[in-house]
N, C-alpha and C positions, 0 to 999 in steps of 0.2 A: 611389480610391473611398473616401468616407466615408457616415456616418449609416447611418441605416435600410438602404440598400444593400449596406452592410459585413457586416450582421448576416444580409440573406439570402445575399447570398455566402459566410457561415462554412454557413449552415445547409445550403446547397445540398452544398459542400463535403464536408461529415461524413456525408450522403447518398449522394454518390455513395462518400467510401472506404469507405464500409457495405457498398455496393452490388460495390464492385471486390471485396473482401475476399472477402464471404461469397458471393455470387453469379454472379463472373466468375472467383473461385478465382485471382486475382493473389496474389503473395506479401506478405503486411502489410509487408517493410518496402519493396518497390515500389510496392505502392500508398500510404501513408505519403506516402513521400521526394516519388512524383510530386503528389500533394494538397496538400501543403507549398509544392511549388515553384509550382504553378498559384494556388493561392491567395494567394500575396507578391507575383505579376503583378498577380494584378486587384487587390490592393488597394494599389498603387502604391508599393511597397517599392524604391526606387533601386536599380540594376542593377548599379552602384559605389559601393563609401565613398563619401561626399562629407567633404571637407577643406576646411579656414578658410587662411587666408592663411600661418598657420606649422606646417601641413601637421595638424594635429590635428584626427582624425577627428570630424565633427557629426553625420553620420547614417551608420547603417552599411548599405551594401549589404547586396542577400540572398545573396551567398558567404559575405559574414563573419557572418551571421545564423545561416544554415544551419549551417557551420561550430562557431558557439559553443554551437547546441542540440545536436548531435551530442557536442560533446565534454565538455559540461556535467554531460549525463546518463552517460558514461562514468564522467566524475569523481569524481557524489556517488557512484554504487549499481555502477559494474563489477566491482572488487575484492570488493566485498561481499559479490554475486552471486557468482563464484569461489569466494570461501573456503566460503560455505554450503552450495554445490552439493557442493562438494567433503566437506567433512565429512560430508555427505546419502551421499553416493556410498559413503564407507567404513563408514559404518554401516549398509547397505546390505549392501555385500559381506562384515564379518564375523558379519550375524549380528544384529548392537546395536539393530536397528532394530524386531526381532523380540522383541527382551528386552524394548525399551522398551512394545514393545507391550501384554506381559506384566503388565509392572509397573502400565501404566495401569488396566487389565481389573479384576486386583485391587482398583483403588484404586472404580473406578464402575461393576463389572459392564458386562457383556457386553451389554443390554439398549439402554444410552443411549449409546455410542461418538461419535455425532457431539455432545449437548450437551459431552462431556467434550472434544473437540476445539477447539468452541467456547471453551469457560470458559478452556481453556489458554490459547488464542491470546488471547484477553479479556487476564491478567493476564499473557504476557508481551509484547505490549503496550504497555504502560506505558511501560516503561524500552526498549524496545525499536525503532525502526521498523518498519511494518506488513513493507516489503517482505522483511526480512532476519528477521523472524520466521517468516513466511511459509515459507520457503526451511530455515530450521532447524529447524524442525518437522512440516515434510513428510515427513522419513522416516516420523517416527511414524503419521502421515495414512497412508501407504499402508501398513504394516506391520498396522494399526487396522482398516482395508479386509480385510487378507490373513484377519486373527484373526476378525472377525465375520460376513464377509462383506457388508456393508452397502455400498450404495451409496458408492464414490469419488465419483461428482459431487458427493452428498449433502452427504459428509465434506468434501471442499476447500471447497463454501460456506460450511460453519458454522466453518474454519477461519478463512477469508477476512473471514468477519464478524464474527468474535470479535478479531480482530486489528486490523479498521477501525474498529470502534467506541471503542476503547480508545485510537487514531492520534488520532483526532480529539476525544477530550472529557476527557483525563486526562493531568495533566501528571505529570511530567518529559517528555514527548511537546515538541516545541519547539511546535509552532502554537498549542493550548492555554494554553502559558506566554505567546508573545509577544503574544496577543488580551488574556491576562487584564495584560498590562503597558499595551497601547497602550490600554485601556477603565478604568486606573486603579484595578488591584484587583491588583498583585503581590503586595500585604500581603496578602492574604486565598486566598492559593492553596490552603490547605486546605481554605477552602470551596468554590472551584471543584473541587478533587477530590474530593470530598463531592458536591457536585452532578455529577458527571461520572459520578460509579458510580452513583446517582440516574437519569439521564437515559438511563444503559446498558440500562435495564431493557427496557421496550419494544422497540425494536431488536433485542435478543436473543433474546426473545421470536420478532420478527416473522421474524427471517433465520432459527431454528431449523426453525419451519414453513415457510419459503417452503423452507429448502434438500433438507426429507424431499418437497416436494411437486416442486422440479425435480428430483429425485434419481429419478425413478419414470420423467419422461421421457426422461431421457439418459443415455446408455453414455460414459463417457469410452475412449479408446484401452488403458488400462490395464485394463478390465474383459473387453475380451474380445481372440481373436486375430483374426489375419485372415480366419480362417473360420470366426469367429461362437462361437467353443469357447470356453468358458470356460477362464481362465488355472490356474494351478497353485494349490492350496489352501492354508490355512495352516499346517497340519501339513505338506504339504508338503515345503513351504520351507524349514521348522524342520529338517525330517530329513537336509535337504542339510547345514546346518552342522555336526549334531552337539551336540557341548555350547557353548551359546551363551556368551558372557563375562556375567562377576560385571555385577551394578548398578553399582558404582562405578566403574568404567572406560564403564561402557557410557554414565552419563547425563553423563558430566565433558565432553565434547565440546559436549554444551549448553547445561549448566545454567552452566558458567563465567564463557562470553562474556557470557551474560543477566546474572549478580551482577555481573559487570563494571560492564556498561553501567547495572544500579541503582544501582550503587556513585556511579560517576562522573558519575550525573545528580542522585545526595541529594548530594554533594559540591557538584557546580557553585550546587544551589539554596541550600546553605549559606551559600556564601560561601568553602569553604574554600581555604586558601593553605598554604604551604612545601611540603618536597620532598615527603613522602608523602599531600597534597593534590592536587599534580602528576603525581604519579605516577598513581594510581588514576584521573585524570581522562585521562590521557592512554592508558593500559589500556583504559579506558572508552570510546573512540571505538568505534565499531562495526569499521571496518579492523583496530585493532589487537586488539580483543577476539574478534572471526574469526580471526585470527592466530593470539590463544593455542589457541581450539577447535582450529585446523587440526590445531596441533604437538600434543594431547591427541589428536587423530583418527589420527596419523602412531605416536602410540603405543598406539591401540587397537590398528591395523590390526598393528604386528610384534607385538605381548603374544599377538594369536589365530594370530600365525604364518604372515602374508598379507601380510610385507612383503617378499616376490618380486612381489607385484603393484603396489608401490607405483607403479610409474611407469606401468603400464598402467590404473592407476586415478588419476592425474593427466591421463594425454590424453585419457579417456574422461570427465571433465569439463570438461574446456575445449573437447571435441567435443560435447557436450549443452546448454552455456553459448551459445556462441556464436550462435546464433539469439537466444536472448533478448535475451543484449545488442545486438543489431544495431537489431530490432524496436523495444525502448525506447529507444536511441538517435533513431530515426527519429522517437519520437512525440514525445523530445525537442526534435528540429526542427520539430515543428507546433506544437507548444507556444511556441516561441521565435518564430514567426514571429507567430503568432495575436497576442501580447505586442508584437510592431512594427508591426501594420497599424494599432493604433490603434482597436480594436472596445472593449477595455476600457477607453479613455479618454472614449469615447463613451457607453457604459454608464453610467459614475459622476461625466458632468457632472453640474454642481452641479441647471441645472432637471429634470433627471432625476430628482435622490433628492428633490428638495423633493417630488415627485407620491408616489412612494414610501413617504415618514412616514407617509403614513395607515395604511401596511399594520401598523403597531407592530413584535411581534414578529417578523412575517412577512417584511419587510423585510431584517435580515440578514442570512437564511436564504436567500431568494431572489437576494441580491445573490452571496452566499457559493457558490450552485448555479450562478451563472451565470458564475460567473468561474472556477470547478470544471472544467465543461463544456468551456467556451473553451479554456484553456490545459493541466488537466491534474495540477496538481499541488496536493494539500489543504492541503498547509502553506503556498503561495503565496495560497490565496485563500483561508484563514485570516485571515495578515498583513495582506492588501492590503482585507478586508472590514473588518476591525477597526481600521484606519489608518482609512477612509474614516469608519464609524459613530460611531467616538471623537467626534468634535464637535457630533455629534447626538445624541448619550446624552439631553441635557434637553429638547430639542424631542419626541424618541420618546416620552419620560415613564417614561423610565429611570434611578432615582436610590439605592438603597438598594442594599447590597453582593449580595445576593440577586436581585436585580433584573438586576443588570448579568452577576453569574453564568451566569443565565440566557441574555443576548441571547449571553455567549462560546459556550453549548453550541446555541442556534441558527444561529449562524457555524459549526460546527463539525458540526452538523447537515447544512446546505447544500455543506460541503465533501467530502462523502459523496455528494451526486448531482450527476451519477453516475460510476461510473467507464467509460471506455471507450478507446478507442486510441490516446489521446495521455497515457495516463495511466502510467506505468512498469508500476503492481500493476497493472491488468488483466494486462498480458504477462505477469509473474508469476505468477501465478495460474493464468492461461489455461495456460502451458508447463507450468508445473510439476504441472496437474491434466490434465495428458494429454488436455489438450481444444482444438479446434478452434477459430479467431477466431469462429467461426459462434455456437458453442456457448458463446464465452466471453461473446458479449452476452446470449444467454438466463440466461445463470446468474449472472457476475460482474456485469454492468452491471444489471439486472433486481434483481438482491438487494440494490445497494447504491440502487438507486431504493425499493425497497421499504421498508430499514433507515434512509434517509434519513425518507422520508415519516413511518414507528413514530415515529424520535424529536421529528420537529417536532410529533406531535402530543401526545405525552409532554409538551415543553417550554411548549406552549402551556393544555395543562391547568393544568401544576406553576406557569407565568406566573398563571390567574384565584386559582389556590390563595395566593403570593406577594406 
């Protein structure tokens, strides 16, 4: 199946694992794996490798498809997912999470807890991946819950959006870097960071309000028990540990891996070389910068005198992980498959985008949402949007360094809608804010349609202003 038919066949497709998910209560990564498979049939995905005469693969069957989304996604985000969870878990159990709580409170009163969750996730960010930010500042998230009592849903959107928005329009971030290389403006990435905080503005804005206004309709799992009772309070909590740990132990588990990973991405943008160039960038990988938080987390936990539970708080991590990974693995294989059927090469034929240029501005953006949508991941239809526009820059009437700035944070805009279940951070998200796939489309896919929309129309003002 090609053309126009391809495209209702995805759309039908995302329909019905809406439909399995939230309304026939299949498990997401059942319904996933089987929408996957269903949809590599009808869009006529060979049933085997096919092989050339000296045996070298030319099209890959959907074993080996299924197969490479599944382990793809292991690849980039499993580890990473572990180590965060993990260091989440023990700040958690001694106490640290509570501290951190503390210390934020201090820092923005008790009043505004969700913009200050926001702005965090906003600047870490940056240097950061949305997903492994996410995941490392979630303790705080609920610890933030416990201290103010404020809406958890509330809190995980505005964390969620502070963190995507930052993913997609501010480099060291890699998608933002490689748009503003393939559109001929890596000399000028200051000013694409300039305009990326510029462009933040709105979106921030809109996900703040939209997340106090889904925060009123939904209870996540963590807000109340089984029977409807309100959980334990934050005083609480606090009384169970006692005296909590120093600040310095407490916030080194986070704030490390994060300097790491700025370290290692002002390094890379430098240019920098020899061994302690190397080093730091190698520190800097997200894997190995989890790593160090881990061994800081391993020394929180014996410093408060909790290292008898060390190993019952390593299985009780890799027993709360385990769905995740499984889930975004899965959307990993729809992602991979979607990417073989040949929908996105049909999208960005050439008489396709010539109709398109009229749209100016809009065009990226739309192109960038729909390749988002399809496969799933923002830094892919980042690249693949900005590969594609790069040679249309002077036909769109895109010429001056500010100009082009701009169509990068509309690419970047569009790579924001929407998220939903082929996307890793939804699962992210969704698990880690104690909410349901149901719940995770009203909140995380909704917010980022929302945050999407703020910035294109941010960008298309700051474009007449330009």
């Amino acid at each position: 199946m090609t053309g126009i038919w391809l495209i209702i066949a995805f759309v039908i497709a995302i329909a019905a694992m809406i439909l399995l998910i939230s309304k026939l209560k299949v498990h997401p990564f059942l319904a996933i794996m089987l929408i996957s498979l269903i949809l590599a049939l009808i869009a006529g995905i060979s049933l085997v490798d096919i092989k050339d005469e000296a045996g070298k693969v030319v099209e890959k069957g959907i074993p080996t498809i299924i197969n490479e989304g599944f382990a793809n996604t292991f690849k980039s985000i499993g580890i990473v997912i572990i180590l965060g969870a993990f260091i989440g878990t023990v700040l958690e159990k001694t106490g640290a999470a509570l501290k951190l709580a503390d210390m934020v409170i201090k820092v923005v009163g008790e009043k505004n807890p969700g913009l200050a969750v926001e702005l965090m996730g906003w600047v870490v960010s940056i240097p950061v991946f949305c997903d492994s930010g996410f995941v490392i500042l979630n303790p705080i998230r609920k610890a933030l819950v416990k201290r103010t009592g404020k809406s958890s849903v509330a809190m995980t959107v505005c964390l969620s959006c502070g963190l995507y928005i930052a993913h997609v329009f501010i480099p060291p971030t890699p998608g933002p870097i490689a748009a503003a290389g393939y559109l001929g403006i890596a000399e000028n990435l200051l000013l694409v960071i300039g305009i990326g905080v510029l462009c933040s503005i709105f979106p921030l804005i809109a996900g703040f309000f939209y997340a106090k206004f889904i925060g009123k309709k939904i209870k996540s799992a963590d807000e109340v028990t089984d029977n409807g009772e309100v959980v334990k309070t934050y005083e609480e909590l606090k009384a169970e540990f006692g005296k909590l740990p120093n600040g310095v132990i407490t916030i080194a588990p986070l704030v490390v891996p994060i300097l790491l990973m700025a370290a290692s991405s002002i390094i890379s943008m430098a240019g920098g070389t020899g061994f302690f160039a190397n080093l730091f960038m190698f520190l800097g990988t997200p894997i190995m910068a989890l790593s160090v938080g881990t061994v800081l987390a391993i020394v929180l936990l014996f410093v408060s005198k909790k290292g008898k539970d060390f190993y019952n708080i390593t299985n009780e991590t890799l027993k709360s992980v385990g769905p995740i990974l499984f889930i975004t693995a899965a959307g990993g294989v729809l992602g991979n498959v979607i990417s073989a059927s040949g929908l996105i090469g049909f999208i960005t034929a050439p008489e396709r985008v010539n109709i398109l240029k009229a749209l100016g501005i809009f065009f990226p953006f739309l192109l960038s949402a729909i390749l988002k949508c399809a496969q799933g991941s923002s830094t892919v239809a980042i690249t693949t949007t900005a590969s594609i526009v790069a040679p249309l820059l002077g036909a769109l009437g895109f010429a001056t360094p500010v100009e082009i700035a701009l169509v990068v944070m509309a690419i970047g805009a569009g790579a924001m809608t929407v998220s939903h279940a082929n996307d890793s951070y939804f699962w992210v998200v969704t698990n880690f804010g104690d909410m349901t796939p149901e719940q995770g489309y009203k909140t995380q896919t909704l917010m980022t349609l929302v945050i999407g929309l703020a910035s294109m129309v941010e960008i298309f003002i700051l474009s007449l202003i330009f």
